[in-house]
KEKE-3310 file (N, C-alpha, C; in steps of 0.2 Angstrom, whole numbers, plus 5000, padded with zeros to 4 digits):
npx = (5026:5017:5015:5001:4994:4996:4990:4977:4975:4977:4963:4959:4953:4957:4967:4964:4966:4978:4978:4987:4992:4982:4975:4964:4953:4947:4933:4928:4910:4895:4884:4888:4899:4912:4919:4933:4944:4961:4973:4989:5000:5008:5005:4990:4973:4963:4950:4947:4954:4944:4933:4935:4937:4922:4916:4922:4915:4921:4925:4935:4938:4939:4949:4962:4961:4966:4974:4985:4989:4993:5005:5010:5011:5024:5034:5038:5041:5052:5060:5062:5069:5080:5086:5088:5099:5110:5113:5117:5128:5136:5140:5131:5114:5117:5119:5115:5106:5093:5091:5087:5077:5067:5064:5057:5049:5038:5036:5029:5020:5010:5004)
npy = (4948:4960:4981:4980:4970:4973:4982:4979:4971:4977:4986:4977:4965:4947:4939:4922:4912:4910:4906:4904:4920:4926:4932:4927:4935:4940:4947:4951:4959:4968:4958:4947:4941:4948:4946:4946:4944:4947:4953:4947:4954:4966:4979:4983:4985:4998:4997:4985:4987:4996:4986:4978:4988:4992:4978:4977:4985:5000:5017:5029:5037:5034:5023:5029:5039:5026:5019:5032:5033:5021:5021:5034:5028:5018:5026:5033:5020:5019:5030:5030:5017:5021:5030:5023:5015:5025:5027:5013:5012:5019:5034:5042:5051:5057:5074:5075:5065:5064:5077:5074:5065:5073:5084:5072:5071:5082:5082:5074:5076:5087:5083)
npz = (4987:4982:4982:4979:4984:4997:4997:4999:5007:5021:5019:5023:5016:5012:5005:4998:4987:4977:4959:4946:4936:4942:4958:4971:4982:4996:5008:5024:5027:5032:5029:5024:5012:5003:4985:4974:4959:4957:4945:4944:4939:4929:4915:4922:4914:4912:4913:4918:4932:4933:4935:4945:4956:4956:4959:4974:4979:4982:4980:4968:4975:4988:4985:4980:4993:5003:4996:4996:5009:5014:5007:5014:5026:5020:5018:5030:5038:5030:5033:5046:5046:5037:5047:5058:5051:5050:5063:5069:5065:5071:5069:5074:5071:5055:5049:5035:5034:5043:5039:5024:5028:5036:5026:5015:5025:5025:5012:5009:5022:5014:5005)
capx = (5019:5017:5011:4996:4989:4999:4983:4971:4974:4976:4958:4953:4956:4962:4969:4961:4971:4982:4980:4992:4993:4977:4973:4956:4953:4938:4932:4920:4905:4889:4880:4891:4907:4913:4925:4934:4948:4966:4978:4994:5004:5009:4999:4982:4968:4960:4941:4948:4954:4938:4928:4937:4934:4917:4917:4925:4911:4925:4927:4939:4943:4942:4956:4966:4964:4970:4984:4990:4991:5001:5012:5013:5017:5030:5038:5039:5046:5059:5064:5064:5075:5087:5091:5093:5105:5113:5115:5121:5135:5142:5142:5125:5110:5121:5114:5113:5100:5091:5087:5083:5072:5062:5062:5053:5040:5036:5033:5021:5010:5007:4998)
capy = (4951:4967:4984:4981:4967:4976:4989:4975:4967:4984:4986:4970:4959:4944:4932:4915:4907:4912:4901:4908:4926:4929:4931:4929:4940:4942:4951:4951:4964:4967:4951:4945:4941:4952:4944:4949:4941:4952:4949:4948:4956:4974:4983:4982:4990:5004:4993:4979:4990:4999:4981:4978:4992:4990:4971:4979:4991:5005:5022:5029:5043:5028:5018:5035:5037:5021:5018:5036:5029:5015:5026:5036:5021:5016:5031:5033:5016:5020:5034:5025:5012:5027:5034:5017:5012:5029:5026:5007:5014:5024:5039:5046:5052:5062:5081:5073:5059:5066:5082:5071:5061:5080:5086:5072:5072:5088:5083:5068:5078:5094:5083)
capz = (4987:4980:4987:4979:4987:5002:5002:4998:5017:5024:5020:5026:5014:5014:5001:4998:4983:4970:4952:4941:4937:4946:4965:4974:4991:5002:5013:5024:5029:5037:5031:5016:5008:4997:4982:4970:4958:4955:4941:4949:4935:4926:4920:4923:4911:4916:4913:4923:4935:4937:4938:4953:4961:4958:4962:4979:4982:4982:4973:4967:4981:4992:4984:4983:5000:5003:4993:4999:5018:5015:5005:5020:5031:5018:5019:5037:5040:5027:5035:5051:5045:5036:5054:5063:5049:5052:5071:5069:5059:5077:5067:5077:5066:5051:5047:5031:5034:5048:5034:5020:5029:5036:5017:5013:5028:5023:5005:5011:5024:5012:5000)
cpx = (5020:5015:5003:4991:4990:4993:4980:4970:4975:4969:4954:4950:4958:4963:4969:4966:4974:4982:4985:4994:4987:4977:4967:4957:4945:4938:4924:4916:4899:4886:4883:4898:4908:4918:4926:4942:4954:4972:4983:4999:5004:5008:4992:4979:4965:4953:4942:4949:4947:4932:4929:4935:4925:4912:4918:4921:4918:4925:4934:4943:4944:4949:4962:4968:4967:4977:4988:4992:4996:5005:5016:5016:5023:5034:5043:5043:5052:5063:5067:5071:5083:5089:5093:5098:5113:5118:5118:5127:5141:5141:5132:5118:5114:5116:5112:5105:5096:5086:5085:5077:5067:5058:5057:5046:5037:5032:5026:5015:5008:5004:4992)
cpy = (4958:4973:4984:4976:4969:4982:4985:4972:4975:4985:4982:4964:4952:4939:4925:4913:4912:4903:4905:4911:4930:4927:4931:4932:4939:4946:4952:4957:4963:4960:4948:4944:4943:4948:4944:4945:4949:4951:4951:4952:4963:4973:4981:4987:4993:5000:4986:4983:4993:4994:4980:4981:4993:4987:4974:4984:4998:5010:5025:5034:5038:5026:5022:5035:5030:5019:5024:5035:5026:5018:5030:5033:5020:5020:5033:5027:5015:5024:5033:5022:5016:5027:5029:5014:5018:5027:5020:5008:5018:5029:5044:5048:5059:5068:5079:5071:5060:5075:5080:5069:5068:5081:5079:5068:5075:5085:5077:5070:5086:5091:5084)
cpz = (4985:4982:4987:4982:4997:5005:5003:5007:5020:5023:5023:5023:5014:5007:5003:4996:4979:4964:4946:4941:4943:4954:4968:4982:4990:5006:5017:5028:5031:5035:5024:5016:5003:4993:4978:4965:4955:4950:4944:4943:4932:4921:4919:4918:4913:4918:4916:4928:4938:4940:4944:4957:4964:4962:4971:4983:4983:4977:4972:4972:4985:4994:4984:4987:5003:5003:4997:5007:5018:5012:5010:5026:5028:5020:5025:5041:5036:5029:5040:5051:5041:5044:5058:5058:5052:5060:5074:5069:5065:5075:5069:5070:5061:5051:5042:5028:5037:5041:5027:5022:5032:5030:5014:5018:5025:5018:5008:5014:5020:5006:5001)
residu = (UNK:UNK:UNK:UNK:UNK:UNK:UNK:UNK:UNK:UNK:UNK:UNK:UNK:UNK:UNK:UNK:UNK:UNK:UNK:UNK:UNK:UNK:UNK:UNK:UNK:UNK:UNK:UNK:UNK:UNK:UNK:UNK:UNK:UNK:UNK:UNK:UNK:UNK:UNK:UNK:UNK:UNK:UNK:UNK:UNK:UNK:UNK:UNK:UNK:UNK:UNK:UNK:UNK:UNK:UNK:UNK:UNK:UNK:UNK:UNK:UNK:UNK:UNK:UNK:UNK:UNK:UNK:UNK:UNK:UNK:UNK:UNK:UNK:UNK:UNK:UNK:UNK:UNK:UNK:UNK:UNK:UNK:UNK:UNK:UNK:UNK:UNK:UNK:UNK:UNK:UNK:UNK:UNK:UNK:UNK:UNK:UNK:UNK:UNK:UNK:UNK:UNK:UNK:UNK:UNK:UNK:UNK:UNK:UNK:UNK:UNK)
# end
């Protein structure tokens, strides 16, 4: 699965079926079911893309804000997983790895 249907549940989503290249999700809300279909493959048109979002009631700062969180989780549990490979290894948290992984906190929370 991709990261992209990896935001899609993250908002609340969920994945019905897949037929082919396309996926269906739901969702549900105050008195309805929201649904939408998503082509599973690269890349996406700009004018599919924005049906979606429509379909999805979302705008664009929305989906933005979205996608950049889960980015932020990725990050964060990648760096996670840097410093326990680190500390498996015996060789404690390196200065190396340990200042990698700062340098690119940094860069994540001053967007």
């Amino acid at each position: 699965m991709n990261r992209g249907f990896a935001l899609a549940k993250l908002d609340g989503w969920v994945i019905v079926r897949q037929r082919g290249s396309h996926v269906r999700l739901q969702k549900h809300v105050t008195n309805e079911v929201l649904k939408i279909i998503v082509p599973a493959h690269k890349p996406i048109k700009r004018s599919v893309l924005s049906h979606i979002l429509k379909q999805a009631r979302l705008t664009l700062d929305e989906s933005i804000e979205i996608f950049e969180n889960v980015l932020s989780a990725l990050r964060q549990r990648d760096m996670e997983k840097e410093l326990e490979d680190s500390n498996e290894e015996g060789k404690g948290y390196s200065k190396k790895v340990y200042s990698q992984c700062w340098q690119r906190s940094r860069l994540t929370h001053n967007r």
